[in-house]
C-alpha positions in Angstrom: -6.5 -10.9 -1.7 -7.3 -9.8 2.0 -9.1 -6.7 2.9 -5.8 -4.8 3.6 -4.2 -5.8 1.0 -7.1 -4.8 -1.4 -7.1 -1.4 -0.1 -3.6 -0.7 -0.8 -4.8 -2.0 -4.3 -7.5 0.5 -3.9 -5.4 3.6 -3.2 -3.1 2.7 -6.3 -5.6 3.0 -8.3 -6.7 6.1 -7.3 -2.9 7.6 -7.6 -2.3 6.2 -10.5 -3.2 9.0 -13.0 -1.4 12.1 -11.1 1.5 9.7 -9.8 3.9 10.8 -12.3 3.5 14.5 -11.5 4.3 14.1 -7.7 7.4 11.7 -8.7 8.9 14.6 -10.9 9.4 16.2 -7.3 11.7 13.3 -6.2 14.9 14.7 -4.0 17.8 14.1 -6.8 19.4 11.4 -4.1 16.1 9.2 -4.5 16.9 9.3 -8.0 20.3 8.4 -8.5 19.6 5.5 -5.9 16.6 4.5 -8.8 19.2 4.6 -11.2 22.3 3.1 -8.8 20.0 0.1 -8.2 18.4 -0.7 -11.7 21.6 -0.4 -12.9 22.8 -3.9 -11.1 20.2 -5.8 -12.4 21.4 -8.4 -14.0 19.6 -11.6 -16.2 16.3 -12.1 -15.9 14.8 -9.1 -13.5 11.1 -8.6 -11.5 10.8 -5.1 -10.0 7.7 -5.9 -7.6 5.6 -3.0 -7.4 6.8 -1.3 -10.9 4.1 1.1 -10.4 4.0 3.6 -13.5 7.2 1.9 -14.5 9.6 5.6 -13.3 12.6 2.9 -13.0 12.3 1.5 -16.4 14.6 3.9 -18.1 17.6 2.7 -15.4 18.0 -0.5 -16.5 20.7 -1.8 -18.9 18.8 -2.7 -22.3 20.3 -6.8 -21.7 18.1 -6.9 -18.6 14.8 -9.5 -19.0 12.8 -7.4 -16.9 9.5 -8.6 -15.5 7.4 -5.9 -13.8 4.7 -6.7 -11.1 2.0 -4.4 -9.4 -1.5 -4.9 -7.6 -2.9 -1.8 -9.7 -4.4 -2.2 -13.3 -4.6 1.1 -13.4 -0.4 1.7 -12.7 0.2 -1.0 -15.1 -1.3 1.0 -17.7 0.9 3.7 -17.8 4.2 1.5 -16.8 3.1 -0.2 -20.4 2.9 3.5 -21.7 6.4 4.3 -20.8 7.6 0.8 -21.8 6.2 1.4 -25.0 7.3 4.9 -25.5 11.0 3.6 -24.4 10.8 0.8 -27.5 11.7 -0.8 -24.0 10.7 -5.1 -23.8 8.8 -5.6 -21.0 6.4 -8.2 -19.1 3.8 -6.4 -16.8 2.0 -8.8 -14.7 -0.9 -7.8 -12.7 -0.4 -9.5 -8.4 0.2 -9.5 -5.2 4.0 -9.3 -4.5 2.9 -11.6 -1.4 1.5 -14.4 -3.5 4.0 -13.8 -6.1 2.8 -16.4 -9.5 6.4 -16.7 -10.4 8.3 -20.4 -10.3 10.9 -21.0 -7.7 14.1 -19.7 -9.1 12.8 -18.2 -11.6 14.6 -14.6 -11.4 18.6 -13.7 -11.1 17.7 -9.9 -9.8 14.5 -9.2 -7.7 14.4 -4.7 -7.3 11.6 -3.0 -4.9 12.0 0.8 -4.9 9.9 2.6 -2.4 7.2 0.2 -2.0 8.0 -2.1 0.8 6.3 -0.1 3.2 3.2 -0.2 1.6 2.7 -3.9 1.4 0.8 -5.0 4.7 2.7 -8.2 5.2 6.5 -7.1 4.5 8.3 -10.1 5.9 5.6 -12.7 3.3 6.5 -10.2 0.5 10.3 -10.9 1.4 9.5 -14.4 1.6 8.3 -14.6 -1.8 10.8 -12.4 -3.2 13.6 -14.9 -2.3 11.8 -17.9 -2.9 11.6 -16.5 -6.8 15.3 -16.0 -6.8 18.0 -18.6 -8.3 20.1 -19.4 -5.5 23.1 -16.3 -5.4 20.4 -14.1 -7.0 20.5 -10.9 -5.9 17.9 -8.4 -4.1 18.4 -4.4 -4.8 15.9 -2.6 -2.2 15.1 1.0 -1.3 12.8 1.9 1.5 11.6 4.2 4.1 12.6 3.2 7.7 9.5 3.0 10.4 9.9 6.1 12.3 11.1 5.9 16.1 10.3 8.8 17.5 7.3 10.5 19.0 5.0 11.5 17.7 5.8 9.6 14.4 5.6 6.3 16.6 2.4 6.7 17.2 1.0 7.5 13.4 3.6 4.2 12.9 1.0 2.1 15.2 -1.7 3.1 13.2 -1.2 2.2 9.8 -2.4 -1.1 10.1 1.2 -2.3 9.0 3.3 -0.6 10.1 6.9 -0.4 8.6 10.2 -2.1 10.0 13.7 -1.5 9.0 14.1 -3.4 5.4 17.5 -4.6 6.3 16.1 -6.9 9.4 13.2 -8.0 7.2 15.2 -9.6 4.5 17.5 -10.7 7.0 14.7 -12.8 8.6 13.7 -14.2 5.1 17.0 -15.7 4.6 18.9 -12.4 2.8 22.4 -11.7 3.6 22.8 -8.0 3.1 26.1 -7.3 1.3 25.5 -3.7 1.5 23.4 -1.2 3.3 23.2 2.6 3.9 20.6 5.5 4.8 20.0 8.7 2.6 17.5 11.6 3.4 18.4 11.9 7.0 18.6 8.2 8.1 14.5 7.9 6.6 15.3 5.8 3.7 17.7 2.6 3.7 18.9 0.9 0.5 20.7 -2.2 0.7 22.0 -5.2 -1.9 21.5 -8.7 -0.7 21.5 -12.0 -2.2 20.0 -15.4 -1.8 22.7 -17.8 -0.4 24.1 -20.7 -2.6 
């Protein structure tokens, strides 16, 4: 794991235990895209960066779901709530940039709100579709890089800073089926798949 990437790991785990209290404040469209998305997943399903699993009550119960995070201590309470839901679930601990998944090992691969925190977004795309059957599909929601001054600028500085998700998973290979903004253009959710 890089030195970037382990601080993100980092700043997880330092969230992890008062996460859910700041979630609860969640504008209502955030949630009904959480439960818009989930609710195409289909087969066998890895939500990279499940955090402290908030999306697990979304899914249909047929879904295989698979949840991946960098934080131990996120993991933790996504088990809680998978417990507490008498919901099956696989929590593995990694880097959704190295993902230690097969080729083609996934029909549905969902992110929610934690693209742009993952230093290298076009290698975490990368992976995402490598791990996807071939017409598997991607369900994303992220916040947009902001454009405008002086939000540019604080954009620069993050170290990595966020691009449009649309264009990153076109680069690694996605056709986007569907795309929109919410929450005054900030956020963009789109459905893609991995071509046949």
């Amino acid at each position: 794991m890089d030195a970037r990437t382990e601080k993100v790991r980092q700043l997880w785990e330092d969230r992890a235990e008062r996460y859910d209290t700041g979630s609860r404040y969640e504008p209502p469209a955030i949630r009904s895209t959480r439960r818009l998305l989930c609710g195409g997943a289909r087969g066998r399903t890895l939500e990279v960066a499940v955090g402290t699993g908030t999306n697990l009550e979304y899914y249909p119960p047929q879904v295989e779901l698979t949840g991946l995070d960098l934080s131990p201590a996120m993991l933790a309470k996504a088990r809680e709530k998978a417990r507490e839901q008498g919901r099956p679930l696989t929590l593995v601990e990694g880097d959704a940039q190295e993902l230690s998944f097969a080729d083609r090992s996934f029909d549905t691969v969902l992110c929610a709100l934690a693209l742009c925190t993952i230093p290298d977004q076009g290698r975490a795309l990368t992976e995402m579709y490598r791990v996807l059957v071939p017409g598997g599909r991607l369900l994303l929601v992220d916040h947009v890089e902001y454009t405008r001054f002086p939000f540019r600028l604080r954009e620069r500085l993050r170290g990595h800073p966020r691009r449009l998700p649309r264009r990153v998973a076109e680069e690694a290979g996605f056709r986007v089926g569907h795309h929109d903004r919410l929450l005054f253009g900030m956020v963009e959710r789109l459905v893609a798949h991995r071509p046949s």
